[in-house]
N, C-alpha and C positions, 0 to 999 in steps of 0.2 A: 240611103241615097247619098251619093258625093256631090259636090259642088267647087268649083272653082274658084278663086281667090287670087286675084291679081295686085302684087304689091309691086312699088318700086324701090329697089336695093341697089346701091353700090355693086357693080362690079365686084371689086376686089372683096367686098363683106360674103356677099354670095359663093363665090370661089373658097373662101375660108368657113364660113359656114358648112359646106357642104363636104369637102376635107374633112370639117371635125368629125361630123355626123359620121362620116364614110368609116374613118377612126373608130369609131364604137359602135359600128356593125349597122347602122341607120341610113335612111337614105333623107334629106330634106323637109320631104312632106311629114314625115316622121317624127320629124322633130319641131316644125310646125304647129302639128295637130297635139303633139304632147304640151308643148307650151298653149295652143289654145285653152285645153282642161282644162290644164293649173290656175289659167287665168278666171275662168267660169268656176271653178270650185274655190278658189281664197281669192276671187273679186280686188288681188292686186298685180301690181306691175313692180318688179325690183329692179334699179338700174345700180347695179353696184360691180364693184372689182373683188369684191370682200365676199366671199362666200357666205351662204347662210343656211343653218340646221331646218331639219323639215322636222315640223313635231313628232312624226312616226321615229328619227333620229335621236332625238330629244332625252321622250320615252325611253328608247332603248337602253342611251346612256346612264338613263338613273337607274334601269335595273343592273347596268352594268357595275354602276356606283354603289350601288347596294350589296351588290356578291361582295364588291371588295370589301364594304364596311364587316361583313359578315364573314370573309377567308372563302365563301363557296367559291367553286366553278372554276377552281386553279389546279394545275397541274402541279405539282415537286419539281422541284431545282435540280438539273441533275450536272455531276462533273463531268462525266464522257458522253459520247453518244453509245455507248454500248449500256450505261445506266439509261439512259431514253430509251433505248430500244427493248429493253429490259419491260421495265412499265406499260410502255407498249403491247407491247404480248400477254401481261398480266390481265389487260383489261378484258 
């Protein structure tokens, strides 16, 4: 069931909020309802300008850290694009 939610916003916040969202394929309520979860699921609020890592992010990057410590999961260097496209084919 849906419900209604009447907040008061800025003009101009609203106008640029919804721009953003428009931007990345969303409409408002979309991006609303997404920020509500986040809120109900890690029971916090961030007010920053400084971007922050989500643990599923996080995670990632240590396996990511790890291939490197380890050389997996890299491609070879190549000097032309016809050596890339070479490798390419081979795969």
């Amino acid at each position: 069931m849906k419900t209604v939610i009447h907040i008061k916003a800025d003009k101009e916040v609203k106008e640029n909020a919804t721009k953003a969202a428009r931007e990345l394929g969303l409409n408002l309520s979309e991006v609303i309802n997404a920020s509500l979860r986040n809120f109900i699921r890690t029971r916090e609020v961030i007010f920053s300008s400084t971007p922050q890592m989500t643990l599923e992010l996080e995670k990632l990057l240590d396996r990511v850290e790890e291939d490197i410590k380890k050389g997996r999961n890299f491609s070879p260097t190549f000097r032309t694009a016809q050596e890339a496209n070479d490798y390419l084919e081979s795969l």
